[in-house]
PDB file as gemmi writes it, atoms N, CA and C in Angstrom:
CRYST1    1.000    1.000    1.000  90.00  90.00  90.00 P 1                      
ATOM      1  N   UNK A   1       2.888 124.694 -80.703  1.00  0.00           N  
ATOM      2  CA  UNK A   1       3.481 125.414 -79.592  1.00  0.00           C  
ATOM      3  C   UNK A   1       4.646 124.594 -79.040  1.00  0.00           C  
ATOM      4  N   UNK A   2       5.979 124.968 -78.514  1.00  0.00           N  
ATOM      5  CA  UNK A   2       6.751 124.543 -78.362  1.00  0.00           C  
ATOM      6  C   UNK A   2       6.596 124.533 -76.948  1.00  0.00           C  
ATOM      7  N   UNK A   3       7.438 123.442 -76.281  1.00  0.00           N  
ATOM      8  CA  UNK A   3       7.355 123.050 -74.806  1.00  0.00           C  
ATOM      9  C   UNK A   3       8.426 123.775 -74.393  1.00  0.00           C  
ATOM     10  N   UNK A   4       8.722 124.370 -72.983  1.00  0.00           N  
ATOM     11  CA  UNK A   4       9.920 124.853 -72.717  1.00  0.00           C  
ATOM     12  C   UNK A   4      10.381 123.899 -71.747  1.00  0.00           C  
ATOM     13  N   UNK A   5      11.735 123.486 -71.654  1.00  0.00           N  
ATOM     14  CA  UNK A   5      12.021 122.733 -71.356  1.00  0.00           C  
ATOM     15  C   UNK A   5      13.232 122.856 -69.881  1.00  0.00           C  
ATOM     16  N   UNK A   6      12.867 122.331 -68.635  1.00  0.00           N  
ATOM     17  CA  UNK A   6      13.837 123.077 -67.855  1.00  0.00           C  
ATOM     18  C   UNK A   6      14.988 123.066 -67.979  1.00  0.00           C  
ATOM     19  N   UNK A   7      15.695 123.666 -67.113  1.00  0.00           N  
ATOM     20  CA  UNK A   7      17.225 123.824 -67.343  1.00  0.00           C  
ATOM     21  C   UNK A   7      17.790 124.026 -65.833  1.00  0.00           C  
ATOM     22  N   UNK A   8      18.115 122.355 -65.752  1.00  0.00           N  
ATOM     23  CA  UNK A   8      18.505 122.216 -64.286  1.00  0.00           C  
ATOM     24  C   UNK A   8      19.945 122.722 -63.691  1.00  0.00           C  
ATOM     25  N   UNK A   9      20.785 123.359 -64.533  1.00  0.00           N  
ATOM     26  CA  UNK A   9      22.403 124.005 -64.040  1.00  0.00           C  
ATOM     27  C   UNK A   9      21.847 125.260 -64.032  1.00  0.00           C  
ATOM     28  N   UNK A  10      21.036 126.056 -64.744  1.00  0.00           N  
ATOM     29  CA  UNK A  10      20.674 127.164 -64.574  1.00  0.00           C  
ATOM     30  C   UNK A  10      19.976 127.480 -63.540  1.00  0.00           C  
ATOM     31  N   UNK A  11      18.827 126.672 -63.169  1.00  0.00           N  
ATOM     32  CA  UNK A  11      18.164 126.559 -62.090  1.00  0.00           C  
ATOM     33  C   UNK A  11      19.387 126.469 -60.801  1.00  0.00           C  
ATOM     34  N   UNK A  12      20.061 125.884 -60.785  1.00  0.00           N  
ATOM     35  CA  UNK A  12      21.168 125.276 -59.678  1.00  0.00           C  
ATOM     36  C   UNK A  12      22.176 126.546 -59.541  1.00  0.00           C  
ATOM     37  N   UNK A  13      22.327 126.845 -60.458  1.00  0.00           N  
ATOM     38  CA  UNK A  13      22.884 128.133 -60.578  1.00  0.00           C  
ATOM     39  C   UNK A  13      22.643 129.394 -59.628  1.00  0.00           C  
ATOM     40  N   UNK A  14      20.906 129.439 -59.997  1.00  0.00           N  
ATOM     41  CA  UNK A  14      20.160 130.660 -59.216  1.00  0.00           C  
ATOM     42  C   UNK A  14      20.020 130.394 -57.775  1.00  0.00           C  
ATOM     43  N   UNK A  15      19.902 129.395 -57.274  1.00  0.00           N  
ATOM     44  CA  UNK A  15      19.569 128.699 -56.267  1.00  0.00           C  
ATOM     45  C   UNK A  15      20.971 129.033 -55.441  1.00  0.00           C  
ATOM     46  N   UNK A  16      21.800 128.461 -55.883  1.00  0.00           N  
ATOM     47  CA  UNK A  16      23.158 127.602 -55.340  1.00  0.00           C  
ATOM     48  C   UNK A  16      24.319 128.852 -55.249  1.00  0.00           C  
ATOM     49  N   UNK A  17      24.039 129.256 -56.406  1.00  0.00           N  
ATOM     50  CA  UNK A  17      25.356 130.504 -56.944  1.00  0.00           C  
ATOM     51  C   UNK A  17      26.226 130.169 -58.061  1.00  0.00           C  
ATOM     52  N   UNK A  18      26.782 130.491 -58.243  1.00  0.00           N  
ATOM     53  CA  UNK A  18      27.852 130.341 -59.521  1.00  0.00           C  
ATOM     54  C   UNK A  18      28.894 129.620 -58.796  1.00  0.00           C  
ATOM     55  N   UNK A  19      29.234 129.731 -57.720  1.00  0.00           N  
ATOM     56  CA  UNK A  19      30.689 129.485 -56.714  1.00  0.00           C  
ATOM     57  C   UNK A  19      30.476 127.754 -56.566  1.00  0.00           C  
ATOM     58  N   UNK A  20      29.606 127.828 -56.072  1.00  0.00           N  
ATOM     59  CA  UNK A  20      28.845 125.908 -55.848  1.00  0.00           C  
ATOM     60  C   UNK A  20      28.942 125.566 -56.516  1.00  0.00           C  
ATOM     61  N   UNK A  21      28.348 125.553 -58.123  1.00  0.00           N  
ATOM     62  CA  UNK A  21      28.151 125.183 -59.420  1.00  0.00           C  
ATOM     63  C   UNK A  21      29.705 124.505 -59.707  1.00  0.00           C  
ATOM     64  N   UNK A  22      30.601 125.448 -59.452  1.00  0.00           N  
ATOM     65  CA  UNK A  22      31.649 125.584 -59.974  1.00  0.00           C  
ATOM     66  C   UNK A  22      32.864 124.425 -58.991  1.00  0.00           C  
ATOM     67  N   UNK A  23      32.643 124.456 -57.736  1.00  0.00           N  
ATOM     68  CA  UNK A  23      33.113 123.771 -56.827  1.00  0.00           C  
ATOM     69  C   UNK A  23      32.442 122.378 -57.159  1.00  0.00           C  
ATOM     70  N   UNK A  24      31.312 122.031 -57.499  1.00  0.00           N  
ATOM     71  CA  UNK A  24      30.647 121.269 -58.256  1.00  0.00           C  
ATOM     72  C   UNK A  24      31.093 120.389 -59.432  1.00  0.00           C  
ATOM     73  N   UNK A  25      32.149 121.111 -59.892  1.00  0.00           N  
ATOM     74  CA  UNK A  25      32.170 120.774 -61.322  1.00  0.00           C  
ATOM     75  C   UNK A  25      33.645 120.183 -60.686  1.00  0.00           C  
ATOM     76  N   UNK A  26      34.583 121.053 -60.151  1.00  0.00           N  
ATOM     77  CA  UNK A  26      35.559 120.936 -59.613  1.00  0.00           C  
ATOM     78  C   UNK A  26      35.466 119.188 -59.257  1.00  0.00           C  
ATOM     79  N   UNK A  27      34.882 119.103 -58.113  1.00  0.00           N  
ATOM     80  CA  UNK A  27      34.957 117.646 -57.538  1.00  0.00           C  
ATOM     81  C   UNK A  27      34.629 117.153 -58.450  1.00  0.00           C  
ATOM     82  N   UNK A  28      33.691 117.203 -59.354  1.00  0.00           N  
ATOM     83  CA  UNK A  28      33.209 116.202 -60.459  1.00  0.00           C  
ATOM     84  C   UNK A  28      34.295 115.231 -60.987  1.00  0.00           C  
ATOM     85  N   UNK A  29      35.067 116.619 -61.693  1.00  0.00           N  
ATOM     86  CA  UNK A  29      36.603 116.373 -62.506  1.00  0.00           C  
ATOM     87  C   UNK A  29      37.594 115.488 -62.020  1.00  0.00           C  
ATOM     88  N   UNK A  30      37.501 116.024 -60.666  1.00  0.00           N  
ATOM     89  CA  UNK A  30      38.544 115.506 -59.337  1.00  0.00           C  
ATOM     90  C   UNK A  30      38.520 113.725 -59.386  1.00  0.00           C  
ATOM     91  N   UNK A  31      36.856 113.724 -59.121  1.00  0.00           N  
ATOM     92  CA  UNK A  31      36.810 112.207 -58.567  1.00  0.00           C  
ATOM     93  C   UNK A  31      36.521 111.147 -60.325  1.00  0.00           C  
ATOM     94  N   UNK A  32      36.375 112.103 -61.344  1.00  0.00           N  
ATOM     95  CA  UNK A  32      36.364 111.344 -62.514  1.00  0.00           C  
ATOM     96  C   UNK A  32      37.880 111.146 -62.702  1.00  0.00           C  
ATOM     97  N   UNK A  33      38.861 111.798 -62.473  1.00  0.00           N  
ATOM     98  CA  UNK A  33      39.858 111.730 -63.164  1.00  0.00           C  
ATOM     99  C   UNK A  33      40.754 110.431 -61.804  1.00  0.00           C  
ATOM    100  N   UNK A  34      40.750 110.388 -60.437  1.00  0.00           N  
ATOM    101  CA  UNK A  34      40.950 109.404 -59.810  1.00  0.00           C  
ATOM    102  C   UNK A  34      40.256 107.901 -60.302  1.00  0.00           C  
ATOM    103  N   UNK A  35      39.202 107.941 -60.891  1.00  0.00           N  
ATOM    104  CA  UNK A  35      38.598 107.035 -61.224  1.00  0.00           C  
ATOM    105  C   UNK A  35      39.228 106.289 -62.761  1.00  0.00           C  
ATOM    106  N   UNK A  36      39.846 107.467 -63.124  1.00  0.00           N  
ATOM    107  CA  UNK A  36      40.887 107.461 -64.334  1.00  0.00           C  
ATOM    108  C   UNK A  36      39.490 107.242 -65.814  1.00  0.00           C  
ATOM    109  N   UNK A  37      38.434 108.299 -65.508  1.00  0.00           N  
ATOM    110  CA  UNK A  37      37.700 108.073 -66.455  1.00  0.00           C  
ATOM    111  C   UNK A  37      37.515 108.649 -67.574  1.00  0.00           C  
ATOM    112  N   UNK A  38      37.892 109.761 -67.058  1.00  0.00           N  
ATOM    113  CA  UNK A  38      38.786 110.993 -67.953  1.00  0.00           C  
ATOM    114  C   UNK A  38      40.060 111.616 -67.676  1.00  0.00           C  
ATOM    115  N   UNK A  39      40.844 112.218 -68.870  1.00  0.00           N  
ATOM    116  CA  UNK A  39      41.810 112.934 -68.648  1.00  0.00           C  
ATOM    117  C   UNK A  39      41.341 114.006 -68.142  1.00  0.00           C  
ATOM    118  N   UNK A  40      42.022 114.990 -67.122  1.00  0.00           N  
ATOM    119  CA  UNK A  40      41.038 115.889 -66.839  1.00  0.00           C  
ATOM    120  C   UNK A  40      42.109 117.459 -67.405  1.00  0.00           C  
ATOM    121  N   UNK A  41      42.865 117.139 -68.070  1.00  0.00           N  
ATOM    122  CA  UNK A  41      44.007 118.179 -68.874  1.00  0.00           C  
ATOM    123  C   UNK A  41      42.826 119.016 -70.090  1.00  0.00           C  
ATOM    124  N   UNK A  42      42.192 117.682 -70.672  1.00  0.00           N  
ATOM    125  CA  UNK A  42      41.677 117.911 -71.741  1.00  0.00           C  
ATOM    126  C   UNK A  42      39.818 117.574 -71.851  1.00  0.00           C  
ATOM    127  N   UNK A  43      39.360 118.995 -71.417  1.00  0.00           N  
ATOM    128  CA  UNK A  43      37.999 118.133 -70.715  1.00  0.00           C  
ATOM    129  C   UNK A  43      37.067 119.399 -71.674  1.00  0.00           C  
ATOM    130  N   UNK A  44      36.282 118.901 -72.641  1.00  0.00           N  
ATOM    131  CA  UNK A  44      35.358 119.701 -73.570  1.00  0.00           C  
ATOM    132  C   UNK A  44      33.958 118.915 -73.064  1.00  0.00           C  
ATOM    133  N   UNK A  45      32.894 120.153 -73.056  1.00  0.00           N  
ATOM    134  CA  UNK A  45      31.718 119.275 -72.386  1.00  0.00           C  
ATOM    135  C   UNK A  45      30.498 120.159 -73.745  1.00  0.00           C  
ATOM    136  N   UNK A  46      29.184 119.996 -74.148  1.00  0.00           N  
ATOM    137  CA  UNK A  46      28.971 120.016 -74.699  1.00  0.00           C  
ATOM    138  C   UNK A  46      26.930 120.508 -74.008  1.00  0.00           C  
ATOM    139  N   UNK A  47      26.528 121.788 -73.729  1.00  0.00           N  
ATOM    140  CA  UNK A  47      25.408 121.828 -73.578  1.00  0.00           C  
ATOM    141  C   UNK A  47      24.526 122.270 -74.581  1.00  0.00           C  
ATOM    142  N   UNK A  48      24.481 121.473 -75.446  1.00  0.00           N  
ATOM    143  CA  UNK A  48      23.419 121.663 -76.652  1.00  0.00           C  
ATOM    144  C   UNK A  48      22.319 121.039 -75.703  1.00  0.00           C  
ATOM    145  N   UNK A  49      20.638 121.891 -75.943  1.00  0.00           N  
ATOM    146  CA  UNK A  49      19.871 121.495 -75.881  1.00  0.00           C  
ATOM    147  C   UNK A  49      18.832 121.155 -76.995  1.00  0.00           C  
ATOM    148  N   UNK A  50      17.966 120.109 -76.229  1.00  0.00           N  
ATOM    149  CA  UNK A  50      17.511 119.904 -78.373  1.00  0.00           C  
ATOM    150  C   UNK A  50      15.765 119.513 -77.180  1.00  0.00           C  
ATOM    151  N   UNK A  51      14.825 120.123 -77.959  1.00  0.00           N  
ATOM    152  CA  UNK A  51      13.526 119.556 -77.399  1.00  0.00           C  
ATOM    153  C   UNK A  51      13.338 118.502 -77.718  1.00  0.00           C  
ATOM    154  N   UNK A  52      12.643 117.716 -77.416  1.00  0.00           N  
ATOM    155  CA  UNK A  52      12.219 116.169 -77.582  1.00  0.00           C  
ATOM    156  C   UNK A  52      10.758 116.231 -76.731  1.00  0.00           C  
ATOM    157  N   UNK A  53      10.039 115.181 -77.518  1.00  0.00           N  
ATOM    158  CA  UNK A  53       8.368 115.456 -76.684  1.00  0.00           C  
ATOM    159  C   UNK A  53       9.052 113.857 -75.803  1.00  0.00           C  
ATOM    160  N   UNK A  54       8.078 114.665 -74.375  1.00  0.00           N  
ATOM    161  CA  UNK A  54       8.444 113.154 -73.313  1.00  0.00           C  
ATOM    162  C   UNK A  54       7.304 113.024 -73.681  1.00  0.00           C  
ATOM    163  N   UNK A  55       7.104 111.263 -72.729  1.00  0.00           N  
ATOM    164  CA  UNK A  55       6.044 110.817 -72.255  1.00  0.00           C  
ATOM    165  C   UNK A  55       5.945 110.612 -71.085  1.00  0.00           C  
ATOM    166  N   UNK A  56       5.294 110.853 -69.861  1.00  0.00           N  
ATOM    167  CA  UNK A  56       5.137 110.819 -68.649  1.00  0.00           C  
ATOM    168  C   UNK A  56       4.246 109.770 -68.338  1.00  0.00           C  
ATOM    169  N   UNK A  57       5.221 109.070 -67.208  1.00  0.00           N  
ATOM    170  CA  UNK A  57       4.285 107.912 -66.661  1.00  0.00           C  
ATOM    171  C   UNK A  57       3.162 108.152 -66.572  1.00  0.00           C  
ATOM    172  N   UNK A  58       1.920 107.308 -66.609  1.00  0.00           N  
ATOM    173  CA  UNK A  58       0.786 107.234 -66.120  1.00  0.00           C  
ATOM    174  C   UNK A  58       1.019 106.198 -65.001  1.00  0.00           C  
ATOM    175  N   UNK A  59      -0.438 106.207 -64.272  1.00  0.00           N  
ATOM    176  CA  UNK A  59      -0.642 105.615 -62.649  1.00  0.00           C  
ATOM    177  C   UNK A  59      -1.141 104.022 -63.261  1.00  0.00           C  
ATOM    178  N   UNK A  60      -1.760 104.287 -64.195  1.00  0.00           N  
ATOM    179  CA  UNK A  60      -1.427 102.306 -64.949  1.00  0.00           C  
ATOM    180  C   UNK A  60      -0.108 101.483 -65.428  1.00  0.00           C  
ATOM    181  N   UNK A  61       0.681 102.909 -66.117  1.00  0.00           N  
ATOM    182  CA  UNK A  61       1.734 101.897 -66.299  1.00  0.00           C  
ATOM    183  C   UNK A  61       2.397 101.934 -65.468  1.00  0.00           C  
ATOM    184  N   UNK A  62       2.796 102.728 -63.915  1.00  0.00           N  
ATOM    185  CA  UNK A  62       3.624 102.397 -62.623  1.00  0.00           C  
ATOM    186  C   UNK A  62       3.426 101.397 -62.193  1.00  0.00           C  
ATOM    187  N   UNK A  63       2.205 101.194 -62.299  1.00  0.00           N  
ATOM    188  CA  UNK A  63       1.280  99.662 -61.677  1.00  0.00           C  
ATOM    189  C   UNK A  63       1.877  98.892 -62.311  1.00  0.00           C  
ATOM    190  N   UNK A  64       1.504  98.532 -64.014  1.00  0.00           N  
ATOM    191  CA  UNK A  64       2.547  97.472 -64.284  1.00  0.00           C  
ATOM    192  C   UNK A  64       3.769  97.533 -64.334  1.00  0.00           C  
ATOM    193  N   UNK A  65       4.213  98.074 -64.014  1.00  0.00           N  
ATOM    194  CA  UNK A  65       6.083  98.356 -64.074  1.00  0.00           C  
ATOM    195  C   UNK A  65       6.080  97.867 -62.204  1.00  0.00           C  
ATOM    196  N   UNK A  66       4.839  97.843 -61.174  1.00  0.00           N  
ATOM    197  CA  UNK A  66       5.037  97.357 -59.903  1.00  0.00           C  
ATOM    198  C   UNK A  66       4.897  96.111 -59.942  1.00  0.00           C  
ATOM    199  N   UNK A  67       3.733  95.717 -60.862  1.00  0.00           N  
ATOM    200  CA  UNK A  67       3.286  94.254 -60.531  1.00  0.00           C  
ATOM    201  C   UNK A  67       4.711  93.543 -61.193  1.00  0.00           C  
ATOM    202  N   UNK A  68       5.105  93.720 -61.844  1.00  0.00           N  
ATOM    203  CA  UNK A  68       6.443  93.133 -63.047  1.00  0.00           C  
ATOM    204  C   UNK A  68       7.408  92.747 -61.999  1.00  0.00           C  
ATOM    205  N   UNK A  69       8.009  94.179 -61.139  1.00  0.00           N  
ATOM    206  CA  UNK A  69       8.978  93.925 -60.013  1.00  0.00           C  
ATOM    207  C   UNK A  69       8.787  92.672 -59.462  1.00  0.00           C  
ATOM    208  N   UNK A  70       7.352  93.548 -58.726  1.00  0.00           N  
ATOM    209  CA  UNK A  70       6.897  92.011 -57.707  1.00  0.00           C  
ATOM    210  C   UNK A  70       6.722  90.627 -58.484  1.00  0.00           C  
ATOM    211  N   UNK A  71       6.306  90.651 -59.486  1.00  0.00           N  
ATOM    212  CA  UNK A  71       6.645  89.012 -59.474  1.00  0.00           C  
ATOM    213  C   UNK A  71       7.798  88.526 -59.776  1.00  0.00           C  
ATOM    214  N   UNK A  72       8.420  89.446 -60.429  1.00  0.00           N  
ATOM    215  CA  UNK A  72      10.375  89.028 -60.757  1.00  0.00           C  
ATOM    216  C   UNK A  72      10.766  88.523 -59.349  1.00  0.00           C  
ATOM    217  N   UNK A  73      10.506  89.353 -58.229  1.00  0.00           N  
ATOM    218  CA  UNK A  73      11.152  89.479 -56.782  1.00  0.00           C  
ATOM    219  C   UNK A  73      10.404  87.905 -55.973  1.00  0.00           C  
ATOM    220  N   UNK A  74       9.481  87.702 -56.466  1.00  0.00           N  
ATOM    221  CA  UNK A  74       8.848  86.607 -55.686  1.00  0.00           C  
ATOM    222  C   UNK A  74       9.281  85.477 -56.804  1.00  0.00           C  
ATOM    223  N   UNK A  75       9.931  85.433 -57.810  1.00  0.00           N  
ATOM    224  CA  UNK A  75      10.535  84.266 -58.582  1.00  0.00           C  
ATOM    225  C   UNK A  75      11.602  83.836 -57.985  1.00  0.00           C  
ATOM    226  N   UNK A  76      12.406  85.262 -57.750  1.00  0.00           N  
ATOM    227  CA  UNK A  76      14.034  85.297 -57.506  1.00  0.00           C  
ATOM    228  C   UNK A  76      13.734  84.622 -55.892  1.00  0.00           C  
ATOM    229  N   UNK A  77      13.190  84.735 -55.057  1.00  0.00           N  
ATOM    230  CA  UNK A  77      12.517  84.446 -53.793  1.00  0.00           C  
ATOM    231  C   UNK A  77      12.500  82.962 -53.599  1.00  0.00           C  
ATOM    232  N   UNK A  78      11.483  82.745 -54.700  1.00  0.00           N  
ATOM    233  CA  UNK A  78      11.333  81.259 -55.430  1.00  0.00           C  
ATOM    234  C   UNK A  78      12.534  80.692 -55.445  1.00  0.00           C  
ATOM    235  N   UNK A  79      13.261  81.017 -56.023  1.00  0.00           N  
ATOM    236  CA  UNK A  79      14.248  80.348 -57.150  1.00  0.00           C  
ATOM    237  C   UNK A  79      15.479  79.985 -56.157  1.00  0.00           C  
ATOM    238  N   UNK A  80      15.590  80.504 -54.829  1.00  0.00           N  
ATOM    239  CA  UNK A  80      16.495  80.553 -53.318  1.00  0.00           C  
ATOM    240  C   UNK A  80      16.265  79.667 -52.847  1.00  0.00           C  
ATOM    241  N   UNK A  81      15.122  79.429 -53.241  1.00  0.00           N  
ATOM    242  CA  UNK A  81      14.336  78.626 -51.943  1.00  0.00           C  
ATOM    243  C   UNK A  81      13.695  78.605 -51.009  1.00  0.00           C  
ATOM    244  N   UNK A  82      13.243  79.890 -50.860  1.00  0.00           N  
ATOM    245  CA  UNK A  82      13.022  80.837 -49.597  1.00  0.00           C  
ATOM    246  C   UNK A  82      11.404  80.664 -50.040  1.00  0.00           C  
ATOM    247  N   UNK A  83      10.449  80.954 -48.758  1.00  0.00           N  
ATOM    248  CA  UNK A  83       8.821  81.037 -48.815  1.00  0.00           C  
ATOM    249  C   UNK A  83       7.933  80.141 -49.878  1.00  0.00           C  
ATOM    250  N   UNK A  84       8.365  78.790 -49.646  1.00  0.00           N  
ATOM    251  CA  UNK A  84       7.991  77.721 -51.018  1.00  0.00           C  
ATOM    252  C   UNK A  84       6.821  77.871 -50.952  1.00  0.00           C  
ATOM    253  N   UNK A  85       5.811  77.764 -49.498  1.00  0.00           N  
ATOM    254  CA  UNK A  85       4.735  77.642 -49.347  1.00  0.00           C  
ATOM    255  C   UNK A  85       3.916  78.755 -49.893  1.00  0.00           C  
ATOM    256  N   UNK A  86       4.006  79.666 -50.046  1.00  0.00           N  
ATOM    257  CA  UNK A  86       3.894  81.163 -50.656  1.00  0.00           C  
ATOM    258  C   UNK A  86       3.537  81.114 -51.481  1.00  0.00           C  
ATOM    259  N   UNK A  87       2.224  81.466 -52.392  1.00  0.00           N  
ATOM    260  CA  UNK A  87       1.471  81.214 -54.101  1.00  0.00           C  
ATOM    261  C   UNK A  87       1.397  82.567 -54.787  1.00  0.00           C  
ATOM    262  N   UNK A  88       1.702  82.721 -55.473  1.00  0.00           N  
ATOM    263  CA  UNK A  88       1.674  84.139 -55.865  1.00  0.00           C  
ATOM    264  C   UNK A  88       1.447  83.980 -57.302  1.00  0.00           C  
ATOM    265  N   UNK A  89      -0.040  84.581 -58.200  1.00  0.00           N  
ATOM    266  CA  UNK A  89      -0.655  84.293 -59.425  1.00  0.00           C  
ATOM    267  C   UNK A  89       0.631  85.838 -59.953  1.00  0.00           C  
ATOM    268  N   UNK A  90       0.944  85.347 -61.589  1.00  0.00           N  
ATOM    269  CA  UNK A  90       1.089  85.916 -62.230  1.00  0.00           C  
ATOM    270  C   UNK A  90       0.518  86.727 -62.915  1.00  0.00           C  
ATOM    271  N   UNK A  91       0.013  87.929 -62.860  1.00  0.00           N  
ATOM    272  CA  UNK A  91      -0.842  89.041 -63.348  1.00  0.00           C  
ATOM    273  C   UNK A  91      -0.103  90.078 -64.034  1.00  0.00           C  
ATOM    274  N   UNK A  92       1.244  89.948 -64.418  1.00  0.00           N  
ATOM    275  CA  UNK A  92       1.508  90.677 -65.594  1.00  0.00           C  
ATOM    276  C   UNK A  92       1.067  91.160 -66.631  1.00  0.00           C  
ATOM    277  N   UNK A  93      -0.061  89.927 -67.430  1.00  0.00           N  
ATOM    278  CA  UNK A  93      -0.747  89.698 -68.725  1.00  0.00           C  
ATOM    279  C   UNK A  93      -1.866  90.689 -68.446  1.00  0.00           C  
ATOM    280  N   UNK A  94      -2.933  90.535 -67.475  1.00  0.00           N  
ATOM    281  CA  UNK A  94      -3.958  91.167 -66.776  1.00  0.00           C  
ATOM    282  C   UNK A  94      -3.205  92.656 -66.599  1.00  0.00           C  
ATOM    283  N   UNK A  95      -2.846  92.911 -65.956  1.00  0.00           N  
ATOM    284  CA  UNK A  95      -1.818  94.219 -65.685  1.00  0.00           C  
ATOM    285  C   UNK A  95      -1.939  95.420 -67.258  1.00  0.00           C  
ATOM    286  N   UNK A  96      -1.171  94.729 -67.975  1.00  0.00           N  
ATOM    287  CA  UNK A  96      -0.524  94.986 -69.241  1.00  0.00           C  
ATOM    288  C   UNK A  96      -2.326  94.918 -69.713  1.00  0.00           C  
ATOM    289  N   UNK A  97      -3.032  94.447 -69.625  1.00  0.00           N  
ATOM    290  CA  UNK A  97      -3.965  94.351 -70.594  1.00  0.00           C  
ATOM    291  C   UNK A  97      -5.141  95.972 -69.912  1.00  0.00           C  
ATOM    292  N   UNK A  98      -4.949  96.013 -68.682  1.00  0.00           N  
ATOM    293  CA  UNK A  98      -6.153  96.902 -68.296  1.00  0.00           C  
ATOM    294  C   UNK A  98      -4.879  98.419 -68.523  1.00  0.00           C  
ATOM    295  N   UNK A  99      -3.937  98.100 -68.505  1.00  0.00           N  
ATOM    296  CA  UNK A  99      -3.374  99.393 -68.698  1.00  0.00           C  
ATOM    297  C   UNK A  99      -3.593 100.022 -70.253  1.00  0.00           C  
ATOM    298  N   UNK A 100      -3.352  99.069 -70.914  1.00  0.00           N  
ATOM    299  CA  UNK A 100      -4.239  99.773 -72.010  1.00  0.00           C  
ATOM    300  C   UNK A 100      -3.100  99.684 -73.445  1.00  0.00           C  
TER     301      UNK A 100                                                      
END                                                                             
């Protein structure tokens, strides 16, 4: 069975109108082409959609993707100089291991 997959300009579309969308696209162009990131004379855009199976976070791996932050953030913390007295165990390994 195939997944259907949303379609967020279409959605934005129904919602918004065609006029928004479009005023939308307008500024897009506007502030890409000040940015000099594109030419905006010559602007081809390309909505092929192609399915692809996701994978959706689970509530274990947010956890380790939190604990990871936090100890990066309490290194970088560390590493300032800031809160020396402060002990903070590394549980990445533990983390990574109960997540599975």
């Amino acid at each position: 069975m195939d997944a259907v997959l949303p379609d967020p300009v279409g959605e934005l579309t129904q919602r918004c109108g065609a006029g928004v969308v479009a005023e939308l696209n307008e500024a897009l162009l506007g502030k890409a082409h000040d940015a000099k990131v594109v030419k905006t004379g010559q602007v081809r855009t390309d909505t092929t959609v192609v399915p692809a199976d996701v994978t959706y976070p689970t509530d274990s791996g947010l956890l380790v993707r939190a604990v990871t932050l936090i100890v990066g953030l309490v290194a970088k913390i560390h590493g300032l100089g800031a809160a020396s007295r402060t002990t903070v165990r590394d549980r990445r390994h533990a983390a990574g291991q109960r997540a599975g």
